[in-house]
C-alpha positions in Angstrom: -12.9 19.4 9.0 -10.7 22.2 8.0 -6.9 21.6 7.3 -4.6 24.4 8.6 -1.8 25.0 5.8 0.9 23.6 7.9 -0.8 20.5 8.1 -1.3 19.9 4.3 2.0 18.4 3.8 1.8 15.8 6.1 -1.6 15.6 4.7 -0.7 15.2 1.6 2.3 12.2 2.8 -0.3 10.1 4.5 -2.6 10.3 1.5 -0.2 9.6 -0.6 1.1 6.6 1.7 -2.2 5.3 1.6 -3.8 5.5 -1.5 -0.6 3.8 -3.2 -1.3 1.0 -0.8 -4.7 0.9 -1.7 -3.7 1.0 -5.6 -1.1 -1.4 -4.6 -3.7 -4.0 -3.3 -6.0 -2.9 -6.6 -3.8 -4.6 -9.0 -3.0 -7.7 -6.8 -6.7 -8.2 -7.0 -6.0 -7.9 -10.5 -3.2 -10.1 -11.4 -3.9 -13.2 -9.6 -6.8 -14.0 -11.7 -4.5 -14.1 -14.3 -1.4 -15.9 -13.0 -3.9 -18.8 -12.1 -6.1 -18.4 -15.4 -4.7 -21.8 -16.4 -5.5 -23.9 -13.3 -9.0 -22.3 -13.2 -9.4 -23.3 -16.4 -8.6 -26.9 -15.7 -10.9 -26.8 -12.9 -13.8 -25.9 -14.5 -13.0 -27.2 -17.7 -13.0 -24.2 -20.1 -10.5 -23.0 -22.7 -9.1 -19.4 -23.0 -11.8 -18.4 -25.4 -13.8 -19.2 -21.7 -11.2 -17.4 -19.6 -10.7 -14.7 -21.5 -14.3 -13.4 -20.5 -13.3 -13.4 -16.6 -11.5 -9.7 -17.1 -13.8 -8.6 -19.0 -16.9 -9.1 -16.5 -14.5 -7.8 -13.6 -13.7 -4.3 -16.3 -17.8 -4.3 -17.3 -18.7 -3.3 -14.1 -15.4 -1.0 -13.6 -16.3 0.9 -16.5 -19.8 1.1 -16.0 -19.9 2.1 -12.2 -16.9 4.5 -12.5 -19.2 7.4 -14.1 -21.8 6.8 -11.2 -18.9 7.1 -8.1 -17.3 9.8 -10.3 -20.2 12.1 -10.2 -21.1 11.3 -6.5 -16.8 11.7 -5.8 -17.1 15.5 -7.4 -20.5 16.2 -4.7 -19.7 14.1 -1.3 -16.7 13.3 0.7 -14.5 10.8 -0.9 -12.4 9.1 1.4 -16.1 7.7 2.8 -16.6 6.2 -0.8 -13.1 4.9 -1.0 -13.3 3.0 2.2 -16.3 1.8 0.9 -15.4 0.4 -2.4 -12.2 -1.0 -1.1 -13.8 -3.0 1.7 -16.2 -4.4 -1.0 -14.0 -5.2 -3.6 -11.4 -7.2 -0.9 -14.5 -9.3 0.5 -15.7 -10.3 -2.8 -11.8 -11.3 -4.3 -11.7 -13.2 -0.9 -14.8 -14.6 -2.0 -13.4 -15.5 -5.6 -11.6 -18.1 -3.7 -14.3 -19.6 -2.5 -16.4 -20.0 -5.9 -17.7 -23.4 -6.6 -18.8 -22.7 -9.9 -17.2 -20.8 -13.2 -20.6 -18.7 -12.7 -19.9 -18.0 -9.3 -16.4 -16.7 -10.5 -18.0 -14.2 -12.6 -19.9 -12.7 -9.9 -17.1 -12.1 -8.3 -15.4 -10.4 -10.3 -18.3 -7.9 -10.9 -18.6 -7.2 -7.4 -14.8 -6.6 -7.0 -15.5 -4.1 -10.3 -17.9 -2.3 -8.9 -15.9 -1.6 -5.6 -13.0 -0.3 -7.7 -15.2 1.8 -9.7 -15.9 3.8 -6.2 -11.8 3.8 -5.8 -10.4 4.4 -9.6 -11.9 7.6 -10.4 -11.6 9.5 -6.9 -8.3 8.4 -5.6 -6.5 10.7 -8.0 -8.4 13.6 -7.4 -7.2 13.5 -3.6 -3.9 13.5 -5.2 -4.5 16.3 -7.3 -6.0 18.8 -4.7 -2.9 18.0 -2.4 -0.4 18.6 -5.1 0.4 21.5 -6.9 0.1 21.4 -11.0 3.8 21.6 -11.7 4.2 18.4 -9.7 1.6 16.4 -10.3 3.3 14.3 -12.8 5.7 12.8 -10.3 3.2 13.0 -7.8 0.7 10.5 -10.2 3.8 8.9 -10.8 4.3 8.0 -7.5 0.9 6.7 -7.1 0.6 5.2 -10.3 4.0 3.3 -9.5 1.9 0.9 -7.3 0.6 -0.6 -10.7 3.5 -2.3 -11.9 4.5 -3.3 -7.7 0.9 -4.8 -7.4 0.3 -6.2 -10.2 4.2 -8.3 -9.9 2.7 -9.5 -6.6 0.0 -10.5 -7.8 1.9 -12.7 -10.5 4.1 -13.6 -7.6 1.6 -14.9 -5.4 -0.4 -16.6 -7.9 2.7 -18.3 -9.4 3.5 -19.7 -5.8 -0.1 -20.9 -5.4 -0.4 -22.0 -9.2 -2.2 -25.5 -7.9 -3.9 -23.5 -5.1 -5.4 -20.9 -6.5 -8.3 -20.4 -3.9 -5.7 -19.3 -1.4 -3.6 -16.5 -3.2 -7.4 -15.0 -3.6 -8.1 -15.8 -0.1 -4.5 -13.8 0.9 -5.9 -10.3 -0.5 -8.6 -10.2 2.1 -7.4 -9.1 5.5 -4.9 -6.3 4.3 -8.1 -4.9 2.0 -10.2 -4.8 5.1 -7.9 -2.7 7.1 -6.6 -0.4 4.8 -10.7 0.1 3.8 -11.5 1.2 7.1 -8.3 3.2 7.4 -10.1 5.4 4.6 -13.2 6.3 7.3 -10.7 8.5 9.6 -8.5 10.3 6.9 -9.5 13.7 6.9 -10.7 15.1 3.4 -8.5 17.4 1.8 -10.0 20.5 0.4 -11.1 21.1 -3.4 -9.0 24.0 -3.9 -9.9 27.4 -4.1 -11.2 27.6 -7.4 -14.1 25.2 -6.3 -15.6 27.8 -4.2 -17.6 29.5 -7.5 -20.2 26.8 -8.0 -21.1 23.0 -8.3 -20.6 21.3 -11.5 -23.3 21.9 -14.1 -24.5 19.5 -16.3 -22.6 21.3 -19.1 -19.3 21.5 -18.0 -19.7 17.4 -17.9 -20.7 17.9 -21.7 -17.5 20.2 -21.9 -15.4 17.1 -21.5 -15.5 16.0 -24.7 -14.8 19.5 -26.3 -11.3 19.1 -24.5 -9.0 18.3 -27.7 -5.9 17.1 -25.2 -8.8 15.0 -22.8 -9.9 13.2 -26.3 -7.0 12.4 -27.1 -5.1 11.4 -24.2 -8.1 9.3 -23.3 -7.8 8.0 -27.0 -4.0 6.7 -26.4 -4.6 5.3 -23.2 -7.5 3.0 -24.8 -5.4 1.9 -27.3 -2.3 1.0 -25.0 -5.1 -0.3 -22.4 -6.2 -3.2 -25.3 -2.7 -3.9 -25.8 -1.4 -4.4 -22.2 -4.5 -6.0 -21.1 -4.5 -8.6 -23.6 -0.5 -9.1 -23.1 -0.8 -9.1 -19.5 -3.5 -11.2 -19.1 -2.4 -14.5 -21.4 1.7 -13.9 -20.7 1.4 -16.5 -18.1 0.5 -18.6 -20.8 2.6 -17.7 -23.6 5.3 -18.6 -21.1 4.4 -21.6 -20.5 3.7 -22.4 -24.5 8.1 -21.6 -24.9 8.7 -24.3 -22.5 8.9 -22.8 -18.6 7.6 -24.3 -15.7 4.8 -21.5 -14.6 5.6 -22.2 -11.3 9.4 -20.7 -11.9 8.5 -18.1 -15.0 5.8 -16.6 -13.9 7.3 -15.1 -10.6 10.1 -14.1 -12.7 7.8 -12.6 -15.3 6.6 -10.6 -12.0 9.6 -9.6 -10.8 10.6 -8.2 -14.2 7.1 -6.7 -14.9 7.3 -4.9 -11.1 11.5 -3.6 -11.3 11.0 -2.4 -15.6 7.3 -0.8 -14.3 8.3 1.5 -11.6 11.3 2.4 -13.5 9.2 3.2 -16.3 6.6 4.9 -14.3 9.2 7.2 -12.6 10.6 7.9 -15.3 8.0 9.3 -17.1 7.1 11.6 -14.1 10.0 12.8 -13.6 10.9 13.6 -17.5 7.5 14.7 -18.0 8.0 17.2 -15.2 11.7 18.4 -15.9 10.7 18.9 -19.7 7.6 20.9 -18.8 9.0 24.2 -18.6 10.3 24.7 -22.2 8.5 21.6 -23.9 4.6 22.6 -22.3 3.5 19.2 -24.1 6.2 17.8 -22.6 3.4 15.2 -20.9 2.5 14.0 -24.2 5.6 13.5 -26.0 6.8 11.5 -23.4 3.7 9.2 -23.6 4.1 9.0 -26.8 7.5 8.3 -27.4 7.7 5.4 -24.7 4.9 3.7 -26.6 6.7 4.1 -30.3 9.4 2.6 -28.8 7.9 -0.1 -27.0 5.9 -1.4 -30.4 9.3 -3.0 -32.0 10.0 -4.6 -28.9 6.8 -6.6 -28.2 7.8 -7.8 -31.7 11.3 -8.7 -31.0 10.4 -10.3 -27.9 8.3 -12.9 -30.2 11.2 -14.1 -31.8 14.0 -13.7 -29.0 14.4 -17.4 -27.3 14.9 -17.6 -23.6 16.4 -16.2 -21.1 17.5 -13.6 -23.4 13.8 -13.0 -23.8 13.5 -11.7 -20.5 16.0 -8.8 -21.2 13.3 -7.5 -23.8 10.5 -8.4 -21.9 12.4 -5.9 -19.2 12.5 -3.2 -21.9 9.3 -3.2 -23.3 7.5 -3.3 -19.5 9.5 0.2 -19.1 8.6 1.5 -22.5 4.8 0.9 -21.8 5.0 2.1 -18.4 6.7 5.8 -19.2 3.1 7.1 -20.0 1.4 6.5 -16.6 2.1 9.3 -14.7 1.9 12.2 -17.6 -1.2 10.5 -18.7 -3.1 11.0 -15.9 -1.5 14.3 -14.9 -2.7 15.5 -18.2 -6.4 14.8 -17.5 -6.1 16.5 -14.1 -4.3 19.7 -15.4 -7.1 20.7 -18.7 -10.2 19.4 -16.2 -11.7 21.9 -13.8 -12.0 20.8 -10.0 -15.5 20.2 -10.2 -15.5 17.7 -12.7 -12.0 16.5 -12.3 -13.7 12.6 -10.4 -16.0 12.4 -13.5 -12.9 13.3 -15.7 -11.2 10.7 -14.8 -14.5 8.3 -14.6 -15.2 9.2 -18.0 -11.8 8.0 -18.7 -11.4 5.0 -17.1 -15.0 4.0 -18.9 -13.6 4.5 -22.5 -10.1 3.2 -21.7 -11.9 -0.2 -20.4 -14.8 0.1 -22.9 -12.7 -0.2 -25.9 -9.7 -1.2 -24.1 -9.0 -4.4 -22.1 -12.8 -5.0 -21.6 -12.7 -6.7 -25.0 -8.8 -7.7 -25.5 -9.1 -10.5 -23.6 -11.7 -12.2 -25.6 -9.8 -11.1 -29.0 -6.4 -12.4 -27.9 -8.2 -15.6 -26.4 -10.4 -15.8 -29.7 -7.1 -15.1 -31.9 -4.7 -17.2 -29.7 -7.4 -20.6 -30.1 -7.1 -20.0 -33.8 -3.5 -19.2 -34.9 -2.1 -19.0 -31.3 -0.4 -16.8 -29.1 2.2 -15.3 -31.0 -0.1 -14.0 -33.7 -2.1 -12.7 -31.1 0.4 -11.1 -29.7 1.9 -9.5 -33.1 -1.6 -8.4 -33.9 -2.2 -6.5 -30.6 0.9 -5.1 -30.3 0.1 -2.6 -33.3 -1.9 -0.8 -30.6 0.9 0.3 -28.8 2.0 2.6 -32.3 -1.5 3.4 -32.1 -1.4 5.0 -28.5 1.7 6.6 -29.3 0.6 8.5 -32.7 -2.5 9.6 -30.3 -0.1 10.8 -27.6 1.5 12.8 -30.1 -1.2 14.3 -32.2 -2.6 16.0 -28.7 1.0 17.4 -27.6 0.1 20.3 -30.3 -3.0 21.4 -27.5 -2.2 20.9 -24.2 -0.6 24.0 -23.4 -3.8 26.0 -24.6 -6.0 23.6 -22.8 -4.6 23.7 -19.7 -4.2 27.6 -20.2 -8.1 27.7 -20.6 -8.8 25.1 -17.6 -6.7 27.4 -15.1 -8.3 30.5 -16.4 -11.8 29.2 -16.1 -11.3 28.2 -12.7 -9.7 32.0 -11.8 -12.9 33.4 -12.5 -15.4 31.3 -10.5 -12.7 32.0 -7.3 
């Protein structure tokens, strides 16, 4: 189908509309399993050295399908493969409810993997053809805002159904199903211009990883990955360690988690964009700085007592939430077109690889032996981590990105 320009806007507003709704339903998927960790645990009698492993199976098969649907998103129409993965990934969380076994739990949550792997690599690549590249950070921002919104719910829903967990899984299925099928009548927006040269080569996959501001923006986002997947996942917990009914904290810990989130993820789009005309690497010093920042307060909040706790809590969400939109916009802006759905696979299978495919096993394994605020402490050193990364790379992104855009003038 071709897309008159007239049409792209509204184009572009019903993507948009649609794939945060989508994302939005992503991280619900996401978060319940860890609002209800406990009373699974109690069901099936297992610790959180047990537990731990249940986001990690869901994130092995993430990781490891994302490069497969990431190639296939850069050759074949991807709303197709989105409505796919989305109607797969809702039946088998649906299904998590249903689980009569701790082994049957586990399958789940590689099926729902493997449905988001044919989402999470392709969905910002819509984004980025409809946009232009002086607005793309807000525009990821936008999209990226349905992170801290979903995965609140999720928390929210799980806390209300803390003793009936099978039904806050069973809740996710219909509105996956619709918007899945939704996907099958969107028309595909176009590649762009500079995608009329060629197809991807092998080499210009290879090229990825010759891309200093890719490495390294990949490199932060692993690192801050680890740290917020660990924190996220076992919070629940540690709330409950200080003393607060779970069924009371843990939909505030949501609420907090989605208001500080979106605020935090807006305001790194739109700073990232303002800045970008005299700071060009304004994307990663705004990463960057939002995780320096946001290392002393995971500390502080080990040591604040309630409810004051909750007012840190509120800042460090923000502080770890500033990077999402530049990150991402910095990974479409020095990829070519081509490869831009493998870019973005390739990421998301080192962020997870190193990332929170493993945290939740170390802060589980660390937790069982000197508990959770050592766990915590130890984690939260990532955070400086992902910020020094963020900052080492702002020194190339303007002469990466220079080189993307001319590379894909010449195959126009």
């Amino acid at each position: 189908m071709r897309i008159l320009p007239h049409s792209m806007r509204k184009l572009a507003r019903n993507s948009m509309f649609l794939l945060l709704l989508i994302n939005l339903m992503n991280y619900v998927d996401r978060q319940i399993l860890a609002a209800v960790e406990r009373p699974i645990g109690g069901e099936f009698a297992v610790g959180a050295d047990i537990t731990g492993w249940l986001p990690s199976a869901f994130l092995a098969s993430y990781m490891f399908f994302s490069p497969i649907f990431g190639v296939v998103g850069d050759r074949v129409r991807r709303w197709t493969i989105i409505g796919i993965g989305v109607i797969g990934w809702s039946l088998a969380s649906g299904g998590s409810g249903a689980a009569s076994s701790l082994t049957m739990l586990f399958l789940m949550r590689i099926l729902i993997g493997t449905g988001e792997a044919a989402y999470g690599p392709i969905a910002p690549t819509v984004i980025a053809d409809l946009f232009p590249i002086e607005a793309r950070g807000k525009a990821l921002s936008w999209f990226y805002a349905a992170i801290p919104v979903g995965s609140a719910l999720g928390y929210v829903i799980g806390g209300l159904l803390h003793e009936h967990w099978r039904w806050a899984f069973y809740l996710t299925l219909p509105p996956g199903i619709l918007l899945g099928f939704i996907c099958f009548i969107m028309p595909e927006p176009p590649r762009g211009d500079e995608t009329r040269g060629r197809r991807a080569l092998w080499s210009d996959y290879w090229h990825l990883l010759r891309i200093k501001s890719y490495v390294l923006d990949s490199a932060g986002m692993t690192a801050m990955t680890f740290a917020l997947g660990g924190i996220a996942f076992f919070m629940p917990r540690y709330l409950e360690s200080a003393g607060l009914d779970p069924r009371e904290s843990i939909p505030v810990f949501g609420g907090i988690a989605c208001v500080a989130g979106i605020l935090g993820t807006m305001a790194g789009g739109i700073f990232g964009d303002k800045l970008k005309p005299k700071m060009p690497s304004s994307y990663f010093v705004v990463s960057g700085t939002g995780m320096v920042i946001g290392f002393p307060l995971i500390l502080l909040m080990l040591i604040t007592p309630f409810p004051a706790c909750w007012i840190v809590i509120f800042l460090a969400v923000f502080c770890l939430f500033v990077n999402t939109g530049p990150s991402n916009a910095i990974i479409a802006n020095v990829t070519h077109a081509n490869v831009r759905a493998t870019a973005f696979a390739v990421n998301i299978l080192a962020i997870h690889l190193f990332g929170d495919s493993i945290s939740g096993p170390v802060v589980g394994g660390i937790a069982k032996t000197f508990g959770l605020r050592s766990a915590f402490a130890v984690v939260s050193v990532l955070t400086l981590l992902g910020g020094i990364f963020w900052l080492w790379g702002a020194k190339y992104l303007r002469a990466d990105v220079e080189r993307a855009s001319a590379s894909m003038a010449l195959q126009v």
